[in-house]
C-alpha positions in Angstrom: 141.6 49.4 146.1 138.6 50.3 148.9 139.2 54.0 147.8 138.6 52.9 144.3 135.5 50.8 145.2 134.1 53.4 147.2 134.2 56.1 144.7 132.8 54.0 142.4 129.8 53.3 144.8 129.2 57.0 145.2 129.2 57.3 141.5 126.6 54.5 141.2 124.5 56.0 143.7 124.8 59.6 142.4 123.7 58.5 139.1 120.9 56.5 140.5 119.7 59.3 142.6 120.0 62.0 139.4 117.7 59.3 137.3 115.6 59.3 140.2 114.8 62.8 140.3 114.7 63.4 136.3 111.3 62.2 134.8 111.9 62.7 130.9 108.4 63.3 129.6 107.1 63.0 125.9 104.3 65.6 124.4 102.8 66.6 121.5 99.8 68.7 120.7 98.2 68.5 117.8 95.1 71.2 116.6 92.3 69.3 115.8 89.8 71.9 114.8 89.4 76.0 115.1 86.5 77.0 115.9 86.7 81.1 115.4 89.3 83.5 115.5 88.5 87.3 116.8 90.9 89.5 115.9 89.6 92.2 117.7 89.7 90.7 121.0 92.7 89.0 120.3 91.7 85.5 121.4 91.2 82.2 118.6 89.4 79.2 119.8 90.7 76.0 119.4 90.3 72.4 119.9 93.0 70.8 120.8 94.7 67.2 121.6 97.9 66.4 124.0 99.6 63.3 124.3 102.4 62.7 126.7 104.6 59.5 127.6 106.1 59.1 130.6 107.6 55.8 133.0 105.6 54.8 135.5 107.3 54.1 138.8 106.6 50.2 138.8 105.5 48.1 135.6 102.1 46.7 134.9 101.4 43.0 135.0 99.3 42.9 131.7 98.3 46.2 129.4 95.2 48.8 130.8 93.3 51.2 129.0 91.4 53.8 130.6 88.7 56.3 129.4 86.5 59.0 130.5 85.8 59.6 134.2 88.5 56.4 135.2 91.6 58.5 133.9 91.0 60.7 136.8 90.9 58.2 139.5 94.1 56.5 138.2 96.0 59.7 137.7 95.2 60.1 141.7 96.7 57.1 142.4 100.1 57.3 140.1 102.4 60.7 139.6 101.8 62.5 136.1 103.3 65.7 134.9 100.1 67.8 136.0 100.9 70.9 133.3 99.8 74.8 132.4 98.6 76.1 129.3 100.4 79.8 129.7 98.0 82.0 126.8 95.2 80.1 128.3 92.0 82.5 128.7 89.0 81.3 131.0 88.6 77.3 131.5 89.9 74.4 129.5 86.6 72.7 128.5 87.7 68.9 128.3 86.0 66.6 125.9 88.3 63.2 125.7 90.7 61.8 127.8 92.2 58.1 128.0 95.0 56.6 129.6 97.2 53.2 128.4 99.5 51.8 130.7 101.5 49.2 128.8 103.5 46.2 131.1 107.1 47.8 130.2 105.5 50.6 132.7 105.0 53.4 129.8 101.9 55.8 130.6 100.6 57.0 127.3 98.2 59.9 128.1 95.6 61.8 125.8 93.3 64.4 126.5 91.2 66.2 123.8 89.9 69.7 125.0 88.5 73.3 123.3 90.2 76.1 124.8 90.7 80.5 124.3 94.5 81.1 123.4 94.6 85.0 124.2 97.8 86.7 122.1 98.7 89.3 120.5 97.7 90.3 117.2 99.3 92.9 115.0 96.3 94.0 111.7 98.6 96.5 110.5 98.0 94.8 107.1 94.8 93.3 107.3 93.0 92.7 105.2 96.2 90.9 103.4 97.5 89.7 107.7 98.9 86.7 108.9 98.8 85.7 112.3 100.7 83.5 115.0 98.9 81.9 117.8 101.8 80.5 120.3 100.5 78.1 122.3 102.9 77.0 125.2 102.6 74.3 127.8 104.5 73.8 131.1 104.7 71.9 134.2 102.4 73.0 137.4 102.6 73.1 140.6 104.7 70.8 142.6 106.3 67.7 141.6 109.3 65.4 143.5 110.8 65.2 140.0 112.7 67.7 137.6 110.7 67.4 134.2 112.6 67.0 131.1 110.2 67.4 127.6 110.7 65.6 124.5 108.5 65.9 121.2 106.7 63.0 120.7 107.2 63.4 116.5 105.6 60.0 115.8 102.0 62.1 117.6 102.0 64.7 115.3 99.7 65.2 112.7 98.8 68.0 110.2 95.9 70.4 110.8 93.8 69.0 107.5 90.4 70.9 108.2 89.3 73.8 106.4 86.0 74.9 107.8 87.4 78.7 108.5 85.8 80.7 105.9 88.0 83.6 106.4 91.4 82.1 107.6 94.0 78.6 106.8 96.6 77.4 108.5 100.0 77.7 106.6 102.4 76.5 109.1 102.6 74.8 112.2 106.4 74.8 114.3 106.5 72.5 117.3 110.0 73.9 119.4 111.2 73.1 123.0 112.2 75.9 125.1 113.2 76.8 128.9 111.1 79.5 131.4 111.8 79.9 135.2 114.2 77.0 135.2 111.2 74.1 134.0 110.5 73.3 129.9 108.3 75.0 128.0 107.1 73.1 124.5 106.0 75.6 122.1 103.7 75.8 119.3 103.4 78.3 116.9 100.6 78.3 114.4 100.6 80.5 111.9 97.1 81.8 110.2 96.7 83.2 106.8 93.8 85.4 106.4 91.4 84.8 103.1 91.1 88.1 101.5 89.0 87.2 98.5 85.9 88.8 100.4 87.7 92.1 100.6 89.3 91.9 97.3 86.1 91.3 95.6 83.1 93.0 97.2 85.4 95.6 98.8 88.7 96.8 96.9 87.4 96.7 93.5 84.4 98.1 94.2 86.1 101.3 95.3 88.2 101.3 92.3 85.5 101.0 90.1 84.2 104.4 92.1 87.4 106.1 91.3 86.8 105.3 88.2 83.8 106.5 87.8 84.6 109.8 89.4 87.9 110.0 87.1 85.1 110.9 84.0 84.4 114.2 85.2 87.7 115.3 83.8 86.1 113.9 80.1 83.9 116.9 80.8 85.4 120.6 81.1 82.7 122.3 79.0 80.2 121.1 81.3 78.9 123.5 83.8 80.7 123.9 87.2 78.0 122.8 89.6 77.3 119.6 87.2 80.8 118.5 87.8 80.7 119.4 91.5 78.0 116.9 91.7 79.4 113.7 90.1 82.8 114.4 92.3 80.3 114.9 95.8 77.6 111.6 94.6 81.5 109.6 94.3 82.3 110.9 97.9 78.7 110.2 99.2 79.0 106.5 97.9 82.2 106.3 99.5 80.5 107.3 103.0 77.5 104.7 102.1 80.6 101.9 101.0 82.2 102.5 103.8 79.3 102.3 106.7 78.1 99.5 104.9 81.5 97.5 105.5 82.3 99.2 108.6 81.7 95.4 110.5 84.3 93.6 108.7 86.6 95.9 109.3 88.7 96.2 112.8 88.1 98.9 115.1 91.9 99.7 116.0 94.0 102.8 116.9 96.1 103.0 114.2 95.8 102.9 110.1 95.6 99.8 108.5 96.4 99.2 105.2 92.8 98.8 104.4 92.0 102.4 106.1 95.2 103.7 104.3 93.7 102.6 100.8 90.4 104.0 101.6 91.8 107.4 102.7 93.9 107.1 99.6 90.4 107.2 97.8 89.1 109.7 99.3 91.8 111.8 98.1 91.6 110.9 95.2 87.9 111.6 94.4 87.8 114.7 96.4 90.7 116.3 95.2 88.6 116.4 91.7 87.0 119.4 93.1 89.5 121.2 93.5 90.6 120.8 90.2 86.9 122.2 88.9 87.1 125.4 91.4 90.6 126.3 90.1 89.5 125.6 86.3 87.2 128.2 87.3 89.0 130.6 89.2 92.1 130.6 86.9 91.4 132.0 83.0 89.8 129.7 80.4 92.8 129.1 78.6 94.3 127.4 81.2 90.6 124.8 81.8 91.6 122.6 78.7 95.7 122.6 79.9 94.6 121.5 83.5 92.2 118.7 82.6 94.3 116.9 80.0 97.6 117.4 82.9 94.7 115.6 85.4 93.4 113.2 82.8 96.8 111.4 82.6 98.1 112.4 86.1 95.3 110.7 88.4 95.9 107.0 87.1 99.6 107.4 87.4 99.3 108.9 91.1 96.5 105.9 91.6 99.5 103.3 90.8 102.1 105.1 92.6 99.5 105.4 95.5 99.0 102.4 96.0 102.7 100.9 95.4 103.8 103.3 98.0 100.7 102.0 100.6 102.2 98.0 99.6 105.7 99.0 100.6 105.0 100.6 103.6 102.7 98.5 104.8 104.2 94.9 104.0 107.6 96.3 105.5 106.1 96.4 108.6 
């Protein structure tokens, strides 16, 4: 019966000394505002709020609030799961912060700050992109307890602003995950760029170039160097359309769909050209059978063009 008694004791004291060492801690984090995105540099600016919920070692006598300069003399005086913003770039600039301790013991902490998430950012399809900002917090430094997270669901709330002229949140997913042995909670939020600009003061502009450039083909009898010039003014417009957009487009390595479309139009006008030097090399006979094979053959290579520039692109 002592045997029995005994184990039982360890048991109790086992379990006591695991609870001990196990602080379970609630957070959330919740975007309250974004203030610019550079896709260039790779970095978004954000304001953001955390709240986390832990147990206090000892319960109050009556409920306290805390705000402002206070939380950090209390949080001296009590343990709190001190944390890490991983994609973090520079300084966290801190705006709010309060602390409740209620007389059950439960800390309720919340700290309102505008930070540089730095991450990745892949433009292969820009002007059409969307993006995903992770944003992942963990514990730092040292701490005589193993931290457990749990999402605070009750905390979260929905990005509602819409002050980004150029981008809109679409999605937000809040996860829980595991890195060198202590939690990670993760926040993906996923950005939707606005391509009305592009679309309107850039895309169809250029196809209203092509086709303009298309009506040299409604003119064979016209003399050679007459032609030549309406196919080299499209291509100097082109030049003029491009520098004059050449700061809302990304300066990357590789082709985006946006440079892919306006290479596509380059081709396109240019190779008008050399449809009017081989109407001219070649016998007269064969002028009329070469423009009306272009006349029809340049919109059905525009659409196949730029099918073909979708599909490759968006597979990516």
């Amino acid at each position: 019966m002592s045997k029995k008694l005994l184990f039982l004791l360890l048991c109790l004291v086992t379990c006591y000394s695991f609870a001990q060492t196990v602080r379970e801690v609630g957070i959330a984090i919740n975007v309250n505002n974004v203030n610019a995105i550079y896709p260039q540099e790779e970095v978004a600016d954000l304001e953001l709020s955390v709240h986390m919920r832990w147990q206090a070692d000892s319960p109050s006598n009556h409920s306290e609030y805390y705000q402002g300069p206070a939380v950090d003399e209390i949080l001296k005086k009590i343990w709190w799961p001190y944390y890490q913003i991983l994609e973090l770039r520079g300084k966290i600039n801190p705006q709010l912060k309060s602390l409740t301790i209620s007389p059950t013991g439960q800390v309720d902490y919340l700290e309102t700050f505008n930070i540089q998430i730095e991450t990745p950012m892949d433009l292969h399809q820009f002007p059409f992109d969307k993006q995903m900002i992770p944003i992942r917090i963990t514990p730092f430094g040292y701490s005589p307890f193993e931290q457990k997270y749990f999402i605070l669901s009750e905390k979260i709330q929905k990005y509602v602003h819409d002050n980004l002229d150029e981008w809109q949140i679409i999605g937000e997913e809040h996860t829980l995950g595991d890195r060198q042995n202590k939690p990670v909670y993760n926040l993906n939020v996923q950005f939707e760029r606005r391509s009305g600009f592009y679309l309107y003061k850039v895309i169809i502009p250029l196809l209203i170039i092509i086709a303009i450039s298309h009506g040299v083909l409604w003119l064979p009898y016209q003399p050679a160097i007459n032609r030549l010039s309406l196919v080299l003014t499209g291509l100097l417009t082109l030049v003029a359309f491009q520098w004059a957009v050449s700061r809302e487009v990304p300066s990357v390595s590789y082709i985006t769909l946006f440079q892919a479309f306006l290479l596509f139009t380059y081709f396109l006008v240019g190779s008008k050209a050399l449809i009017i030097v081989l109407g001219e090399l070649w016998d007269k006979k064969y002028l009329k059978k070469i423009t009306d094979f272009a006349r029809w053959f340049y919109p059905i290579m525009l659409i196949l063009g730029l099918l073909i520039i979708g599909v490759v692109y968006f597979e990516l």
